[in-house]
Backbone bond lengths (Angstrom), bond angles and torsions (degrees), N, CA, C in turn:
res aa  C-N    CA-C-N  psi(-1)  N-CA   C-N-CA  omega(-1)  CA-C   N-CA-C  phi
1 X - - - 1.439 - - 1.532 107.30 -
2 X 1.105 122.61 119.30 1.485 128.82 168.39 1.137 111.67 -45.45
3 X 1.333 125.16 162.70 1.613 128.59 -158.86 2.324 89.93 -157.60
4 X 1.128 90.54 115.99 1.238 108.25 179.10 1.504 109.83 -82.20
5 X 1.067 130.88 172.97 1.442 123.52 -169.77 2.025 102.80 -83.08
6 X 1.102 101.02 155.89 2.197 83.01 174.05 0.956 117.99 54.22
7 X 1.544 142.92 6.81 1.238 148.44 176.03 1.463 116.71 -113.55
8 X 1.019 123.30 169.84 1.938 130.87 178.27 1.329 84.24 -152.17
9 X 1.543 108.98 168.77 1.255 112.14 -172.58 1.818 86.42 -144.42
10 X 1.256 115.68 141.99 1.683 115.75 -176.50 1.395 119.23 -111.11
11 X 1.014 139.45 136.38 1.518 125.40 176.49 2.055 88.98 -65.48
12 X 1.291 98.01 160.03 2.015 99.29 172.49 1.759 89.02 -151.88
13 X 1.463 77.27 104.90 1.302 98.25 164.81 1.851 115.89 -114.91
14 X 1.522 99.33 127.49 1.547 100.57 -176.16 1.638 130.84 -132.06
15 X 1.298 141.18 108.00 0.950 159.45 170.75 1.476 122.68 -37.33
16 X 1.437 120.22 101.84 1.099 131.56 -166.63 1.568 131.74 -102.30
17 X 1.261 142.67 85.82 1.095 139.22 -133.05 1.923 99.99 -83.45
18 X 1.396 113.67 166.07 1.933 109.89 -168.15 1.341 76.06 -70.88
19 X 1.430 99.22 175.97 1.670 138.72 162.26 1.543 101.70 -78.30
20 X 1.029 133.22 133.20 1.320 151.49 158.06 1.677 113.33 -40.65
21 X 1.842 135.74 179.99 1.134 110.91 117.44 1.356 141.43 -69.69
22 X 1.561 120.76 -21.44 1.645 150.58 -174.02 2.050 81.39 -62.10
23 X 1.298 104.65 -48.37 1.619 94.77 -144.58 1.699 101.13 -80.43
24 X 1.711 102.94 -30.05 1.763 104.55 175.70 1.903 102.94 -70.37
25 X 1.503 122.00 -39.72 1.390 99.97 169.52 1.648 115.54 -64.85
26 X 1.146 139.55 -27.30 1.297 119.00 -169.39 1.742 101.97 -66.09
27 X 1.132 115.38 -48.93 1.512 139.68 171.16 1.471 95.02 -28.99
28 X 1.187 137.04 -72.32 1.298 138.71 -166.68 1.178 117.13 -66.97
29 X 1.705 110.42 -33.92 1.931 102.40 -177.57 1.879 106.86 -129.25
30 X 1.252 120.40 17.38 1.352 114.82 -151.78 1.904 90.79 -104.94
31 X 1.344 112.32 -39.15 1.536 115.87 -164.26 1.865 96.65 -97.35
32 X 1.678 78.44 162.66 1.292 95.57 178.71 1.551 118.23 -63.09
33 X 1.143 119.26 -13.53 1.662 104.52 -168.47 1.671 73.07 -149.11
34 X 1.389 114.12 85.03 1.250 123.41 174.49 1.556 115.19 -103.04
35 X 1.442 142.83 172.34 1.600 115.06 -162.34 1.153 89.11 -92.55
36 X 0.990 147.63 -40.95 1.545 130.33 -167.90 1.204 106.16 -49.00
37 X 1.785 122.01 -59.06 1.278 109.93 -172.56 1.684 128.65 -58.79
38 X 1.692 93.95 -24.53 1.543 101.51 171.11 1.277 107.82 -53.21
39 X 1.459 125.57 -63.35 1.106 122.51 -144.87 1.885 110.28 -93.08
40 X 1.390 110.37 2.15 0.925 116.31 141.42 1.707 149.29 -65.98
41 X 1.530 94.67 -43.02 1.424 117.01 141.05 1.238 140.31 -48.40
42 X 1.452 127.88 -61.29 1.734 134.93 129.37 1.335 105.66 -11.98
43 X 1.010 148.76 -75.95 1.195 161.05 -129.45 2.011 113.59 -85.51
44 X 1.500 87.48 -66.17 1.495 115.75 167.01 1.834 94.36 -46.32
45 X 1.126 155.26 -38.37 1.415 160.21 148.85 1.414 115.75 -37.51
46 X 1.428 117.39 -10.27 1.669 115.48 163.44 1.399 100.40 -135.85
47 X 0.986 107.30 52.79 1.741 110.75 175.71 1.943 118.34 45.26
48 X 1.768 99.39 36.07 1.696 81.83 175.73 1.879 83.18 -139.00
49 X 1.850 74.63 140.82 1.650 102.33 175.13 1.817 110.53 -81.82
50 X 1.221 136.46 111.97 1.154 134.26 147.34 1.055 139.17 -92.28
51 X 1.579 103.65 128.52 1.848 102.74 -174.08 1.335 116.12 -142.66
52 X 1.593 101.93 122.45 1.776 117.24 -175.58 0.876 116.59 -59.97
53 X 1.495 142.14 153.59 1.532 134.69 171.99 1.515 85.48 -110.33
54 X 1.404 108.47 153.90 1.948 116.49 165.46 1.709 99.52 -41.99
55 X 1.466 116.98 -56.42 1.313 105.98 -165.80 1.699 104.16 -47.05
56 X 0.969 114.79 -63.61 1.676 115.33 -169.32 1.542 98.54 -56.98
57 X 0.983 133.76 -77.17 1.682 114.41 -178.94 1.717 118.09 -45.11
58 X 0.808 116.20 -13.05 1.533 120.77 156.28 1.444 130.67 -70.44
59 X 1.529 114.03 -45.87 1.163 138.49 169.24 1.578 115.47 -76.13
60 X 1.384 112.68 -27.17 1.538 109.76 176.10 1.808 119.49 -90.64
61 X 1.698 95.09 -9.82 1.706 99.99 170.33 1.299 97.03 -100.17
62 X 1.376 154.61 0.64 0.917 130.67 171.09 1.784 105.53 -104.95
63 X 1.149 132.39 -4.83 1.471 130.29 157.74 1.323 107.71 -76.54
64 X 0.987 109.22 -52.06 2.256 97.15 165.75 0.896 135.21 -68.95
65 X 1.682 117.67 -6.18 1.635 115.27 168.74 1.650 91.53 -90.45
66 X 1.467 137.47 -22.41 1.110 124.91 -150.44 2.341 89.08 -97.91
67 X 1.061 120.24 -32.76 0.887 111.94 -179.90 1.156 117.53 -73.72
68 X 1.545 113.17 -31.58 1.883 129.01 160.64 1.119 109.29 -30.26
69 X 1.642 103.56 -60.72 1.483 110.19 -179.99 1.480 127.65 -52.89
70 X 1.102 101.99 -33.53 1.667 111.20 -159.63 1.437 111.81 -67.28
71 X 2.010 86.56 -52.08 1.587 101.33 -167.63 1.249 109.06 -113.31
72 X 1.298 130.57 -143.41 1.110 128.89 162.59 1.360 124.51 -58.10
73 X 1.612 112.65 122.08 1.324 119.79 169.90 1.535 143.77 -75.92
74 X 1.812 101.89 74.39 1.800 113.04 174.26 1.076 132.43 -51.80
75 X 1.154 98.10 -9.78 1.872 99.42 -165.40 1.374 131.06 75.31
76 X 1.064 120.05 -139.00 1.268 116.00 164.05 1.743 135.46 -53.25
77 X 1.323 82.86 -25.89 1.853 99.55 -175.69 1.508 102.64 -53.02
78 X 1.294 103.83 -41.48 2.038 120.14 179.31 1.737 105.63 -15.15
79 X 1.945 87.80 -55.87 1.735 93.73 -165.86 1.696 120.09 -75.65
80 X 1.415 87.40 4.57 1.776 75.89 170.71 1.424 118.82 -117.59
81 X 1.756 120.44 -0.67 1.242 127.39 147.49 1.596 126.68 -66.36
82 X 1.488 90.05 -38.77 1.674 98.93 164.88 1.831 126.18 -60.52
83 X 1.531 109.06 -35.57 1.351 142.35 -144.89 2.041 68.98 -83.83
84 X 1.097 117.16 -55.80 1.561 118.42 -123.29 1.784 69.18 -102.38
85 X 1.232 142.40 -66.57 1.871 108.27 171.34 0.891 128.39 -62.92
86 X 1.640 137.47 7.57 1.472 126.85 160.28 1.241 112.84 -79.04
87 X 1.733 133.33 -30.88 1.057 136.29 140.30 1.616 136.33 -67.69
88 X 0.686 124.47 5.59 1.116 141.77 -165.72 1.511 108.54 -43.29
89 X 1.994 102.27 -60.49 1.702 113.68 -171.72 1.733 80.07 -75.99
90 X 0.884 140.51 -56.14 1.552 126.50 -125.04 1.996 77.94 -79.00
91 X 1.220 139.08 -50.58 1.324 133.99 -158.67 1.542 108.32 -61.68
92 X 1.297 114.30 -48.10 1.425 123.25 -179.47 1.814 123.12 -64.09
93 X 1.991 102.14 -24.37 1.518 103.54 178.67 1.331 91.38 -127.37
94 X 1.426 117.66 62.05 1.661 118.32 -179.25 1.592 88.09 -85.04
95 X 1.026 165.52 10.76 2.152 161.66 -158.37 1.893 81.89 -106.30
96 X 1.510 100.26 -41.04 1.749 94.75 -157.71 1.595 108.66 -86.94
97 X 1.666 114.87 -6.19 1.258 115.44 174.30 1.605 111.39 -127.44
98 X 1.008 111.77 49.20 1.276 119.13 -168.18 1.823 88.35 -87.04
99 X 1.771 136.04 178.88 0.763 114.55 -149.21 1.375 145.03 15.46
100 X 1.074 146.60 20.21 1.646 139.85 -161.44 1.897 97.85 -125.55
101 X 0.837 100.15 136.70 1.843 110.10 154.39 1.483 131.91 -93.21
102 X 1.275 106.55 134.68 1.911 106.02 -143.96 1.375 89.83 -122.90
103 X 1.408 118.47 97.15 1.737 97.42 -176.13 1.928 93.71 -103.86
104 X 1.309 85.86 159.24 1.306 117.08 -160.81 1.163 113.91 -120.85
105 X 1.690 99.93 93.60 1.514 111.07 -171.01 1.803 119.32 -94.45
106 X 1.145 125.06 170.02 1.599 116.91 134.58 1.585 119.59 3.74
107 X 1.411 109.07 -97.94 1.429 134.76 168.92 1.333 118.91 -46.90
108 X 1.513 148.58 -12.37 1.125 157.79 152.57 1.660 107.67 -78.73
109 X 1.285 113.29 -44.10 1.573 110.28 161.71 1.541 121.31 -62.39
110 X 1.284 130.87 -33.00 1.368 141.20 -177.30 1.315 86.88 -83.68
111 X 1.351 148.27 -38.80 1.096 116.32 -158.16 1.496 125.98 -101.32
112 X 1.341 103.46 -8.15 1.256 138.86 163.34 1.821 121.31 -84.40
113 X 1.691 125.35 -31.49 0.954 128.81 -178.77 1.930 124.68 -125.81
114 X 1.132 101.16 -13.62 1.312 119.00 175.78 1.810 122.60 -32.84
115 X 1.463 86.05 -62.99 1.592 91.95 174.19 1.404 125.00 -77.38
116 X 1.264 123.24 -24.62 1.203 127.41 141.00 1.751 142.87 -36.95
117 X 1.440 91.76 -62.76 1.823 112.08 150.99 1.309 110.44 -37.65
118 X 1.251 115.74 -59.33 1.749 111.26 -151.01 1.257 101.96 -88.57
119 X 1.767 128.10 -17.10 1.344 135.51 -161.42 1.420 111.01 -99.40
120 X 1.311 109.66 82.82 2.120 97.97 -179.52 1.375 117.77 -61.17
121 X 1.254 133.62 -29.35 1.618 134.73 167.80 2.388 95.96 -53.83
122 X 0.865 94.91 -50.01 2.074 110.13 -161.76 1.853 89.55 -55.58
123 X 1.702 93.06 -49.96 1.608 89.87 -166.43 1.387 117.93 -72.07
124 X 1.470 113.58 -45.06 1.285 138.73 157.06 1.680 92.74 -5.27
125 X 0.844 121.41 -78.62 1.388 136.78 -163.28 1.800 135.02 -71.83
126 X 1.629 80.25 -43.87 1.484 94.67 -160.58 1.716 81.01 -101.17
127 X 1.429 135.71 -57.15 1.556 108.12 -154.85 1.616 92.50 -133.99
């Protein structure tokens, strides 16, 4: 490593503590260009309204801290692999739900992510 005159140069090494569930929901609804709103936005572009209930943003930070856990720990990135198979059917046959409102509960997350969640080989792979 080159060495400038009056200068040192340091290795910086830094220690990063997990994401919470508290800290993956703020992540999802707290910022301005948060994914929900993205992908609400996306969405609103083939004529479909989406809308989270707390339960489902509750339920979708706690499947990404739990898959965090399992497997490799991304961080935040988790929620947009997660984000992108909870939508997954509705993004790919958005022509057939065009007008309609798709709210997105608890139980629409379990039913869509469950086996995935609980499966570390499924997640491993898929999110």
């Amino acid at each position: 490593m080159p060495q400038l005159p009056g200068r040192l140069f340091f290795p910086i090494r830094v220690e990063l503590a997990s994401l919470s569930v508290s800290d993956f929901e703020q992540i999802l609804t707290n910022t301005d260009a948060c994914l929900t709103r993205q992908y609400e936005a996306l969405l609103a572009t083939e004529g479909i309204r989406l809308q989270f209930g707390q339960d489902a943003i509750k339920r979708l930070a706690e499947i990404a801290f739990s898959v965090n856990g399992k497997t490799e720990n991304i961080g935040a990135r988790r929620l947009h692999t997660v984000m992108e198979k909870l939508l997954e059917d509705i993004s790919y046959h958005a022509s057939k739900h065009s007008g309609e409102t798709i709210v997105i509960d608890a139980a629409y997350v379990d039913k869509r992510l469950k086996d995935l969640s609980q499966s570390e080989d499924l997640a491993r792979y898929v999110l």
